[in-house]
C-alpha positions in Angstrom: 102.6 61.8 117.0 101.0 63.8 114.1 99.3 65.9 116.3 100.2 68.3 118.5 99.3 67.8 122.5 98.9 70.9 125.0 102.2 70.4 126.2 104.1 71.1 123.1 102.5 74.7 123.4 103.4 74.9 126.7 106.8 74.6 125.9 106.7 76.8 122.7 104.9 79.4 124.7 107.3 79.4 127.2 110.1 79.6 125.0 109.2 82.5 123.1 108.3 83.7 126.7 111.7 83.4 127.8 113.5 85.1 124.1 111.0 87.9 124.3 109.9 88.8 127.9 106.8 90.3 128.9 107.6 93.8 128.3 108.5 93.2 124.6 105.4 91.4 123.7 103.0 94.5 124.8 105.2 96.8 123.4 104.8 94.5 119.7 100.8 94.5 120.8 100.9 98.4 121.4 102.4 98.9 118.4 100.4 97.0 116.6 97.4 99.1 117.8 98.6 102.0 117.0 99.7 100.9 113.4 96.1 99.7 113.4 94.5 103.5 114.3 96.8 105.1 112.3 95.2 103.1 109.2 91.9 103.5 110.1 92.7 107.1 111.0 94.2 107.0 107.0 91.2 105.6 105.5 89.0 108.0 107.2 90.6 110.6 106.2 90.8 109.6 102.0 87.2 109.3 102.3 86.8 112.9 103.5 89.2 114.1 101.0 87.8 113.2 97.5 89.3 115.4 94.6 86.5 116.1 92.1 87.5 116.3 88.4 86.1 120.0 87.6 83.6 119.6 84.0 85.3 120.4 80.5 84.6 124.4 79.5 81.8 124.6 76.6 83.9 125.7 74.5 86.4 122.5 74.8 85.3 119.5 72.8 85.1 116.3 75.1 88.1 113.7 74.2 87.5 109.9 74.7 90.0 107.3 74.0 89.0 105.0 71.4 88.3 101.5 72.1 90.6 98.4 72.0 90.5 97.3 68.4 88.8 100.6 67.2 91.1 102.6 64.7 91.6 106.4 65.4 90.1 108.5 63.8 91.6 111.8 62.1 89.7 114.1 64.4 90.9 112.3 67.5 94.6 112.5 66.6 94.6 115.7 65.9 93.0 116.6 69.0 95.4 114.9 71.1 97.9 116.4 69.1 96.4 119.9 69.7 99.1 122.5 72.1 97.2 124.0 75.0 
């Protein structure tokens, strides 16, 4: 009784069989697929598209943010305050 025999997905198959048709089913399967190349077609294309983060002039001071716990300093607060 607790488990379930080849019969019961006999029936079940045939029921959704019978709500959904055959037609509906590969339609859901082809969409699927494509959904699924479309992704992959996606993550292809991120990889082949990286933005690069261009290096700070020498003349412009590197900022950092200052660590969890660390006080700011002067310098760094006036350098985040600074108008470009």
């Amino acid at each position: 009784m607790g488990s379930m025999s080849i019969w019961h997905w006999i029936i079940v198959a045939g029921i959704v069989m019978l709500l959904f048709g055959r037609g509906k089913i590969s339609d859901l399967m082809g969409d699927v697929a494509k959904g699924i190349k479309a992704f992959k077609k996606g993550m292809a294309e991120d990889e082949t598209t990286t933005t690069a983060v261009p290096p700070p002039s020498a003349g412009e001071p590197v900022r950092t943010l200052p660590h969890q716990g660390e006080p700011a300093t002067a310098n760094t607060v006036a350098a985040d305050r600074k108008v470009v």
